[in-house]
C-alpha positions in Angstrom: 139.1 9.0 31.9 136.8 6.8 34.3 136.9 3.7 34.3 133.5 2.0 33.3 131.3 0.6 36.3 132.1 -2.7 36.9 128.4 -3.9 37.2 128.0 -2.7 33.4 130.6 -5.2 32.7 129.4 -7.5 34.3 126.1 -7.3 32.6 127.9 -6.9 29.1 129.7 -10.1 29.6 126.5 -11.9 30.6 125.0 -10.8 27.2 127.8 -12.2 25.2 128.2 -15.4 27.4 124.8 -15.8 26.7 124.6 -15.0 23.0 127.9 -17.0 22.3 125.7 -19.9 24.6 122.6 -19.2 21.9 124.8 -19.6 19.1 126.4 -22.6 20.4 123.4 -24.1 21.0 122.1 -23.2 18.0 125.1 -24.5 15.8 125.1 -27.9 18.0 121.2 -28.3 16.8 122.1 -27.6 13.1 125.1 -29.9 12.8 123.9 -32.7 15.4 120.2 -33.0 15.9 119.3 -31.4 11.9 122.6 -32.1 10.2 121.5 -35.4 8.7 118.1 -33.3 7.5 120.1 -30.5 5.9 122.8 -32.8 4.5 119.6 -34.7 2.8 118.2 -31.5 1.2 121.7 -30.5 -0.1 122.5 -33.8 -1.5 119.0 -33.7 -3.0 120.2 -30.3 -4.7 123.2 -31.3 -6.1 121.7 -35.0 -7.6 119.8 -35.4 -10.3 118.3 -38.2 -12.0 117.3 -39.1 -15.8 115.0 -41.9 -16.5 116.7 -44.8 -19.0 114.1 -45.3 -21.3 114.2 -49.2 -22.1 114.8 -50.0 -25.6 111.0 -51.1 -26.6 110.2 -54.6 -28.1 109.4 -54.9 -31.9 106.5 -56.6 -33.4 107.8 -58.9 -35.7 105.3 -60.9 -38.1 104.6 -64.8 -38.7 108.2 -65.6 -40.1 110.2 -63.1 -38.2 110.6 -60.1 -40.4 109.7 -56.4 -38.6 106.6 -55.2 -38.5 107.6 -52.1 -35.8 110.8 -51.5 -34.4 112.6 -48.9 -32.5 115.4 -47.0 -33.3 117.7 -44.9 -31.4 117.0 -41.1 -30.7 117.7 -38.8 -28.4 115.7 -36.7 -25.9 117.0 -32.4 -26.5 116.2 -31.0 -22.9 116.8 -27.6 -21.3 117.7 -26.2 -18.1 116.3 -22.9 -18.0 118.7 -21.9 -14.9 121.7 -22.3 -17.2 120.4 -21.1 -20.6 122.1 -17.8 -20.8 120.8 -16.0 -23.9 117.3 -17.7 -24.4 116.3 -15.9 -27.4 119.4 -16.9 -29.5 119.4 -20.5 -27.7 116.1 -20.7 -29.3 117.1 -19.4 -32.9 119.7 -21.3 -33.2 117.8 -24.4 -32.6 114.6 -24.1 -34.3 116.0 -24.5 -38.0 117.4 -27.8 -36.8 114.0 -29.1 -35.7 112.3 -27.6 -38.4 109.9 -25.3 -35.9 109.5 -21.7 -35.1 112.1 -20.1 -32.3 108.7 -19.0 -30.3 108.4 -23.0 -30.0 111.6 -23.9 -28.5 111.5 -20.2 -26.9 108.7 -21.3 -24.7 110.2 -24.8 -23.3 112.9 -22.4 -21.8 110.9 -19.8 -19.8 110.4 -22.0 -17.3 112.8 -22.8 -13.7 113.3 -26.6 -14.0 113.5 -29.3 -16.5 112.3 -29.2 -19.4 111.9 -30.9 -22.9 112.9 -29.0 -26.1 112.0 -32.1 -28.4 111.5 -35.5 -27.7 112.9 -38.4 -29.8 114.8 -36.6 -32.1 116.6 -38.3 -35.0 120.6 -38.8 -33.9 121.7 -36.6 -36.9 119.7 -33.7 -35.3 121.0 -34.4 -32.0 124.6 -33.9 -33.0 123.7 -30.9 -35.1 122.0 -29.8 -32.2 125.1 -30.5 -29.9 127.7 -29.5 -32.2 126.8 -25.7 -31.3 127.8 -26.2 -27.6 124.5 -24.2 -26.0 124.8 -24.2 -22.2 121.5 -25.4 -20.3 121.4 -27.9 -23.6 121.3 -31.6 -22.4 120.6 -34.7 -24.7 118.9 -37.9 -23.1 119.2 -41.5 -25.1 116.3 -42.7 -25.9 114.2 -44.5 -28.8 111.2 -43.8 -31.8 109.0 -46.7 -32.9 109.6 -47.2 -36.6 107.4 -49.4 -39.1 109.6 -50.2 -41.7 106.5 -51.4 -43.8 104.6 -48.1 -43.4 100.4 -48.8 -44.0 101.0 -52.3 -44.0 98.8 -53.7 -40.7 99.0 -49.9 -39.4 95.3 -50.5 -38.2 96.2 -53.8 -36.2 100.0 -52.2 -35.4 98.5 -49.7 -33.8 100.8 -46.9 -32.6 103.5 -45.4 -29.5 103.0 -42.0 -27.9 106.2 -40.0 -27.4 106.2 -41.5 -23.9 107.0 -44.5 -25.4 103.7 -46.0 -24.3 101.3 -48.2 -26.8 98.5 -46.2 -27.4 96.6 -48.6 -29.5 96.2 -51.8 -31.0 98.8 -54.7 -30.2 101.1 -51.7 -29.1 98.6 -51.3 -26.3 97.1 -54.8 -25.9 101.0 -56.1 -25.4 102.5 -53.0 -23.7 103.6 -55.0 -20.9 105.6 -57.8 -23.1 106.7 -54.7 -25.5 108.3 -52.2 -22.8 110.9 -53.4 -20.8 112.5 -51.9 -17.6 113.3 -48.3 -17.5 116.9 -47.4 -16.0 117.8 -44.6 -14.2 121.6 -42.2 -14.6 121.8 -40.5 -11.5 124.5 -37.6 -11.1 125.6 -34.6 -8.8 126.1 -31.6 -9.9 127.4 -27.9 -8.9 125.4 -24.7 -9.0 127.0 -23.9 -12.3 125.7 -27.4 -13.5 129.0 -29.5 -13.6 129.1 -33.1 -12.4 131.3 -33.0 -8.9 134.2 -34.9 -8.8 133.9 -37.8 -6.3 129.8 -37.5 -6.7 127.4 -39.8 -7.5 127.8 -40.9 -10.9 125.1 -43.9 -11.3 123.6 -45.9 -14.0 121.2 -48.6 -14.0 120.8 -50.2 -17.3 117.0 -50.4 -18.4 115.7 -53.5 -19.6 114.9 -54.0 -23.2 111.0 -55.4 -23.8 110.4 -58.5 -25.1 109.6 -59.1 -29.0 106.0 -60.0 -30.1 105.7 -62.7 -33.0 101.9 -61.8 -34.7 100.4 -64.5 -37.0 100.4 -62.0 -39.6 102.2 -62.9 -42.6 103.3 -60.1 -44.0 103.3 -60.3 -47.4 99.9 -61.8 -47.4 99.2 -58.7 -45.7 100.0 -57.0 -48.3 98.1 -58.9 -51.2 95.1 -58.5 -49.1 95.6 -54.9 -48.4 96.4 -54.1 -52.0 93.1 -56.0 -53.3 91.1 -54.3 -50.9 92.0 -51.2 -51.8 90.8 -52.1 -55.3 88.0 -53.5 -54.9 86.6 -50.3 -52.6 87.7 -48.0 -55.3 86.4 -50.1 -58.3 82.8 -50.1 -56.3 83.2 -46.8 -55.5 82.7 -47.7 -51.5 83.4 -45.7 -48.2 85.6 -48.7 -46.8 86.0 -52.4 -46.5 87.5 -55.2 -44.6 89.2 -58.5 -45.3 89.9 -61.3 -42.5 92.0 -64.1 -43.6 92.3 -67.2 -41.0 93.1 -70.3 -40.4 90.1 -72.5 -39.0 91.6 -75.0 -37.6 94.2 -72.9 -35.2 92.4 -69.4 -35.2 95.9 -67.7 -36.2 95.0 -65.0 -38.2 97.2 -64.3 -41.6 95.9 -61.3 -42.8 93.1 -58.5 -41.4 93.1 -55.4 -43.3 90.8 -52.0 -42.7 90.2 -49.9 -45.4 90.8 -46.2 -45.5 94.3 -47.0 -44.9 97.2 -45.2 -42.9 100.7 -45.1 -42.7 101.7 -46.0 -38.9 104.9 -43.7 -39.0 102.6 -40.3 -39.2 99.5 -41.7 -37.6 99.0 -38.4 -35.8 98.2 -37.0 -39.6 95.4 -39.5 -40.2 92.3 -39.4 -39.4 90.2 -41.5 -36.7 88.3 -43.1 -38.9 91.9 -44.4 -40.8 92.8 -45.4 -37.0 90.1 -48.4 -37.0 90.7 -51.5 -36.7 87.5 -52.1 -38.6 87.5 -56.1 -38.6 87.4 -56.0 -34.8 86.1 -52.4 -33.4 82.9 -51.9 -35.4 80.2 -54.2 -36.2 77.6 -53.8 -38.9 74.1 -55.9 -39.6 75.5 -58.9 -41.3 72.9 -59.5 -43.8 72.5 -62.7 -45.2 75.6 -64.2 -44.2 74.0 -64.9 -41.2 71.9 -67.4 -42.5 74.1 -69.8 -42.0 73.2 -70.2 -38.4 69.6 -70.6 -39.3 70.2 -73.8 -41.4 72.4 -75.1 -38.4 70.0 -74.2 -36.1 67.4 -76.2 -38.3 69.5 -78.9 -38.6 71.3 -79.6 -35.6 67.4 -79.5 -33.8 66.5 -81.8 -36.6 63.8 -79.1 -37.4 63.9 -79.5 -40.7 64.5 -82.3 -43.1 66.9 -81.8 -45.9 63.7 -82.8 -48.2 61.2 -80.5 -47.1 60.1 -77.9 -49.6 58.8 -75.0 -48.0 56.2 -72.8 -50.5 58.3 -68.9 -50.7 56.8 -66.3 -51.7 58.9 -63.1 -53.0 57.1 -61.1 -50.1 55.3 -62.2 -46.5 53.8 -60.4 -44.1 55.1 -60.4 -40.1 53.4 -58.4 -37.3 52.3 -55.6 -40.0 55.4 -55.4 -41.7 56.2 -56.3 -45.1 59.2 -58.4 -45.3 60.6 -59.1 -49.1 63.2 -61.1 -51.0 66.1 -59.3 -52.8 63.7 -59.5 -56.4 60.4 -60.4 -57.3 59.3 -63.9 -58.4 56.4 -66.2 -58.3 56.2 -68.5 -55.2 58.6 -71.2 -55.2 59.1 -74.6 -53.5 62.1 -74.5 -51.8 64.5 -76.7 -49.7 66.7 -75.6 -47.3 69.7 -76.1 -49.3 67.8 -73.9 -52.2 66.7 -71.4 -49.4 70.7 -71.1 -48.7 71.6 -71.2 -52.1 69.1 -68.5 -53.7 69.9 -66.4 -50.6 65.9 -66.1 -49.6 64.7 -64.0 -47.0 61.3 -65.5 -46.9 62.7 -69.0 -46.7 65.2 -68.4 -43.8 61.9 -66.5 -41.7 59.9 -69.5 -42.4 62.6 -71.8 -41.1 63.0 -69.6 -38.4 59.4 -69.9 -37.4 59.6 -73.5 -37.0 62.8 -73.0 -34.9 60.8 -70.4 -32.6 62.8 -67.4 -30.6 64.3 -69.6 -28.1 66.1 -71.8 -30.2 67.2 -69.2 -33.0 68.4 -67.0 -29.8 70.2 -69.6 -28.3 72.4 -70.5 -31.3 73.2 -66.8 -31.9 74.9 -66.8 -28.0 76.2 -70.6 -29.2 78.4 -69.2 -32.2 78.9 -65.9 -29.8 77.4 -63.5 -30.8 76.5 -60.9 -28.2 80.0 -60.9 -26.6 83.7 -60.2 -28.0 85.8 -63.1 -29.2 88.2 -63.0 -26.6 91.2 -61.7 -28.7 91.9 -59.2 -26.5 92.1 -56.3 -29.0 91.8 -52.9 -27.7 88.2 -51.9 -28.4 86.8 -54.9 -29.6 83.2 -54.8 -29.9 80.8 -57.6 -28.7 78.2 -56.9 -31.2 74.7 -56.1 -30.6 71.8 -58.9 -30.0 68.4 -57.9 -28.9 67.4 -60.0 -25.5 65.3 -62.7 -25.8 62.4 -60.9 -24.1 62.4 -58.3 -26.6 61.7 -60.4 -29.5 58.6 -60.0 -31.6 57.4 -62.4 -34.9 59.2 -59.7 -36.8 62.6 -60.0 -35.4 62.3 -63.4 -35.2 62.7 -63.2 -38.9 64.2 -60.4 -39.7 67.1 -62.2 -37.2 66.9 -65.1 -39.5 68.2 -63.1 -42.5 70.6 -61.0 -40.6 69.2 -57.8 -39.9 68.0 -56.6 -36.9 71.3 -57.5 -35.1 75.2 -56.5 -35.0 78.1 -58.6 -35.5 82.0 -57.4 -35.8 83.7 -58.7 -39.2 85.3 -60.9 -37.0 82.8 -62.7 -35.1 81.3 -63.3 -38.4 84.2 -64.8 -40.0 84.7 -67.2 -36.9 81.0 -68.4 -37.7 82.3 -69.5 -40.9 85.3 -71.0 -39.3 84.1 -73.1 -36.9 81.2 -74.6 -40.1 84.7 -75.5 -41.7 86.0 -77.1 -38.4 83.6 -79.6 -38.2 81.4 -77.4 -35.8 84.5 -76.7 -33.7 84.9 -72.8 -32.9 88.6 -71.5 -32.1 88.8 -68.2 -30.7 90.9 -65.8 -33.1 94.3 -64.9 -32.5 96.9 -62.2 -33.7 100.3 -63.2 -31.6 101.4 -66.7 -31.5 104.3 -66.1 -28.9 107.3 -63.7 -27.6 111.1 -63.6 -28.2 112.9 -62.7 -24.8 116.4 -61.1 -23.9 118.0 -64.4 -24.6 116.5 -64.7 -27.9 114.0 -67.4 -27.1 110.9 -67.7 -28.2 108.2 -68.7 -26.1 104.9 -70.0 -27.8 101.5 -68.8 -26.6 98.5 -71.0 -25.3 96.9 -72.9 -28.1 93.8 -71.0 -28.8 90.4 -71.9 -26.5 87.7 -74.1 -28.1 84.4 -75.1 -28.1 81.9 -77.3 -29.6 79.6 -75.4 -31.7 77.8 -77.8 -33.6 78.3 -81.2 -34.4 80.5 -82.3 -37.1 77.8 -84.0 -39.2 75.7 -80.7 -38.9 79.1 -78.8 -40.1 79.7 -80.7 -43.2 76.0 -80.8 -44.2 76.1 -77.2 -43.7 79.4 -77.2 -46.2 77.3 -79.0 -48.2 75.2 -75.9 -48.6 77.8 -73.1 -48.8 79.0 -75.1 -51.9 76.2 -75.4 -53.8 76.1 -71.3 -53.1 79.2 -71.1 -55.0 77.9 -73.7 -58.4 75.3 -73.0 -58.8 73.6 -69.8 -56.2 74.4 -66.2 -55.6 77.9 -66.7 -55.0 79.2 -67.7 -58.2 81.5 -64.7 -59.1 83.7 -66.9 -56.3 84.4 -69.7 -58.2 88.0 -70.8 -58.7 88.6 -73.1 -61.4 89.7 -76.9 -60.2 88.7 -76.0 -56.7 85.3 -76.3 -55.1 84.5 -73.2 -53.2 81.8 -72.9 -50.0 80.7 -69.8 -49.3 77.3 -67.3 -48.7 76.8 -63.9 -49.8 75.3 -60.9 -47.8 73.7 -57.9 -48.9 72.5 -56.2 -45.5 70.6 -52.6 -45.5 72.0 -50.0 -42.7 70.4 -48.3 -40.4 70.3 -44.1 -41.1 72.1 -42.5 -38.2 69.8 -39.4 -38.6 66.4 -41.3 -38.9 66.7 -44.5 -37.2 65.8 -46.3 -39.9 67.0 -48.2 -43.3 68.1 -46.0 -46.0 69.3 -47.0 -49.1 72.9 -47.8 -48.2 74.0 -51.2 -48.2 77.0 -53.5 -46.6 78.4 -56.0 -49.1 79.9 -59.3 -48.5 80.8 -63.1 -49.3 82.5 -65.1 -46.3 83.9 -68.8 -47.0 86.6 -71.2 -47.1 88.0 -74.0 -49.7 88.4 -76.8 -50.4 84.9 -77.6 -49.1 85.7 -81.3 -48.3 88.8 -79.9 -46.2 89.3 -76.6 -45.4 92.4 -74.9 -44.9 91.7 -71.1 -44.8 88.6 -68.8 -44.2 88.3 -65.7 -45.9 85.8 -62.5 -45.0 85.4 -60.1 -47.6 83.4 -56.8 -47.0 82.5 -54.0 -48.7 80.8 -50.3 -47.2 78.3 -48.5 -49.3 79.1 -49.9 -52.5 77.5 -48.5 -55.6 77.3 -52.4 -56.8 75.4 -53.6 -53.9 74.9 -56.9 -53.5 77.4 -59.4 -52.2 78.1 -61.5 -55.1 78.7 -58.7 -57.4 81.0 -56.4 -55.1 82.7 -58.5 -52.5 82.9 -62.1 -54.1 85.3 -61.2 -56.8 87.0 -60.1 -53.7 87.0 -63.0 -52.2 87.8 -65.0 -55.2 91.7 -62.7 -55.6 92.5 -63.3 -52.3 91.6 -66.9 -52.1 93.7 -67.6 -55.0 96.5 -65.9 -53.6 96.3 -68.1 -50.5 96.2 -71.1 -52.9 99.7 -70.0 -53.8 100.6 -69.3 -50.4 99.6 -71.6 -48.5 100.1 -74.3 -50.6 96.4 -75.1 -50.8 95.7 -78.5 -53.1 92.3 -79.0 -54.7 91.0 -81.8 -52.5 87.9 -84.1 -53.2 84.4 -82.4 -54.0 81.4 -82.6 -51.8 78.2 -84.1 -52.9 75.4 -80.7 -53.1 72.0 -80.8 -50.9 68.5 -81.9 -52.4 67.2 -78.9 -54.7 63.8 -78.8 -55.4 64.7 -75.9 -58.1 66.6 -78.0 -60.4 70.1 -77.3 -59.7 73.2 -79.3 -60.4 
């Protein structure tokens, strides 16, 4: 046999020096130049990482007890890589979770993480675990509880499963209320098993900080419980009740009507979900008036003495404005025009106020903007702009119609009259609770001068004789001397545009007139009964007695009534 050419050996050897060279070269990139690149993207294989959730904050109410709380629960995730037998994976977990297997059958199709069910009870989550399904993994993690169930839900407000406030003062304090998340970070093998000698991290979340509401829960639930009463006794749509204190703004008690229960909120509806003392505003009626007789008085319009002549009907700009029933024209104070509850006499007051001034002491007691609570939603209320004001609305405004109000800013009108002309914004949380368990106290409340304290007191004055001897006396409380105003205020047909024959009821006061110590709003929708002092003062009159009880209220010294010209005590 010949022996090969020598030059073809040559050249073979070449080619392999020169391959073996490539591949040198090549391995010499990979492990030098791109080693620390291809180490990264392994590593990044083999970790992964789980998000702590951070146990949430609870909302506790005036003397500490729970209002929401979370409890611990666990996170069922799958990896779909791992799951073996997805159909029976699926069948055997559905019963557990009380679904269908297509449900859980679906979170496992996919090529990554995914969750099965999120905050699932612990009981279910060792059921769950007990049957030892590969690609099955359990997260800790929390559910938002409200041990008192509809009690506050509408002011509560609710947590998504993210563990994110999604309204009310869960949203408003979602900051103070979630904490820090931590974060488990862990290598594993192909086959999904931590490595020995890996990275086996954990940074502890921090828990949120606990909010302390002024709410006072079991006046919370005498309010909730007579409001629910009186809406089904005058066969109303809804109502509201706002219980405050005047003098601080902290709120004891605001409660919505339809109810919910916070713990299935995504099974009632969004009407249930309002927070109807802050979120929707209504024409106020003759409650209202109240600003008109401090208008008068503060701009010394108006003598206390002064008898205007009222009518039961006037014309304004073509239109026929009346009071609530006929009678034969009148001579009327302003004290009498307050206590009767006359339409005709606030418009002629309001004529001798002119648009400027009555528009001016709507923005004064602030209506037009929010109150500054901070309430998800709030509304500011609707007042047409000065330019826009005709003789009609001029006294239509007077009355209470013709503008929009939230219960709320309406309530605060009435609190700053019983603080001496002194308005204090509104407020829901008076401080938190941190880590350590101490509580920090929020900002006293902003205030403002209003009024003067002499106009506030004569205005008292007013409100009380509304209560002896006026509209309002269905509010009376025996050995204490009430102040107060009713309102009986048409609404507006969405269809047409214009006033049906539905009505918003209401009485808003305090007690004792000579010193006032709480401020309650009463409200009735739609009711069959109507007028003010015959659906939503008797209201008014339950819960105020309650807060005699609860607050500790004492009867205090009566105030002396305005001149009448119609012969009242």
């Amino acid at each position: 046999m010949s022996r090969p050419p020598v030059g073809r050996l040559l050249v073979l050897l070449t080619v392999m020096l020169f391959g073996l060279t490539g591949v040198m070269a090549r391995l010499s990139v990979l492990q030098v130049r791109e080693g620390t690149s291809y180490e990264e993207r392994g590593y990044d294989q083999r970790l992964h990482t789980f998000i702590l959730p951070a146990q949430r904050g609870s909302i506790l109410d005036a003397s500490r007890q729970p209002l929401a709380l979370s409890v611990d629960a666990r996170d069922v995730y799958a990896d779909p890589s791992f799951v073996r037998d997805p159909l029976g994976t699926a069948t055997a977990i559905a019963p557990l979770l009380g679904v269908r297997p297509a449900a859980v059958l679906r979170t496992l199709g996919g090529t990554g993480f995914s969750y099965v069910a999120r905050q699932v009870d612990l009981a279910t989550a060792d059921g769950i675990e007990a049957l030892h399904l590969p690609g099955i993994g359990f997260l800790p993690t929390s559910k938002r509880s409200y041990p008192t169930g509809p009690l506050a839900a509408q002011v509560l407000g609710y947590v998504g499963t993210d563990g994110d406030g999604l309204a009310g003062l869960e949203y408003q304090y979602q900051r103070v209320l979630s904490g820090t998340p931590g974060e488990f970070r862990q290598e594993m093998s192909p086959s999904g098993q931590p490595i020995a000698q890996g990275v086996d991290e954990t940074t502890a979340p921090v828990p949120g900080d606990d909010l302390v509401t002024t709410i006072d829960r079991q006046f919370q639930y005498e309010v909730q419980t007579a409001l629910a009463a009186a809406v089904k006794a005058n066969h109303a749509k809804g109502g509201t009740v706002i219980v405050m204190d005047p003098h601080t703004g902290d709120i004891y008690a605001m409660a919505s009507y339809p109810a919910y229960d916070a713990n299935a909120f995504p099974d009632a509806s969004a009407a249930a979900h309002r927070n109807t003392a802050l979120v929707d505003a209504f024409e106020p009626g003759s409650v209202n008036k109240v600003i008109t007789a401090s208008a008068a008085i503060e701009e010394h319009a108006v003598s206390l003495e002064r008898r205007f002549q009222v009518p039961d009907h006037m014309f304004v700009d073509g239109f026929t404005i009346h009071d609530s029933h006929p009678h034969a024209p009148e001579a009327m104070t302003l004290g009498d025009i307050i206590a009767e509850s006359s339409n005709i006499g606030a418009a002629k007051v309001a004529q001798v106020l002119g648009k400027p001034t009555m528009s001016s002491y709507m923005a004064r007691f602030g209506f037009g903007r929010t109150t500054g609570s901070g309430f998800p939603g709030e509304t500011p209320g609707d007042v047409p702009p000065l330019s826009e004001w005709s003789d009609a609305e001029l006294a239509t405004i007077a009355y209470g119609q013709g503008l929009t109000v939230s219960p709320m800013q309406m309530a605060s009108v009435y609190a700053t009259i019983a603080n001496h002309g002194m308005w204090v914004q509104p407020r829901l949380a008076s401080g938190v609770i941190d880590g350590a368990n101490v509580f920090h106290a929020a900002d006293a409340a902003p205030t403002r001068r209003v009024i003067s304290a002499p106009t506030a007191d004569t205005v008292t004055r007013m409100l009380a004789s509304v209560v002896q001897d006026g509209t309002g006396t269905l509010a009376q409380i025996p050995g204490y001397q009430v102040a107060g105003k009713t309102g009986t205020a048409l609404k507006v047909d969405p269809q047409t545009g214009r006033y049906g024959r539905k009505y918003v009821a209401s009485f808003i006061g305090f007690l004792p007139a000579s010193d006032p110590q709480v401020v309650i709003a009463a409200i009735i929708d739609e009711p069959t009964t109507i007028y003010g002092g015959v659906a939503a003062a008797p209201l008014f009159q339950q819960v105020a007695q309650y807060s005699i009880q609860r607050l500790g209220i004492t009867p205090g010294d009566p105030v002396a009534l305005p001149p009448s010209a119609l012969g009242l005590k």
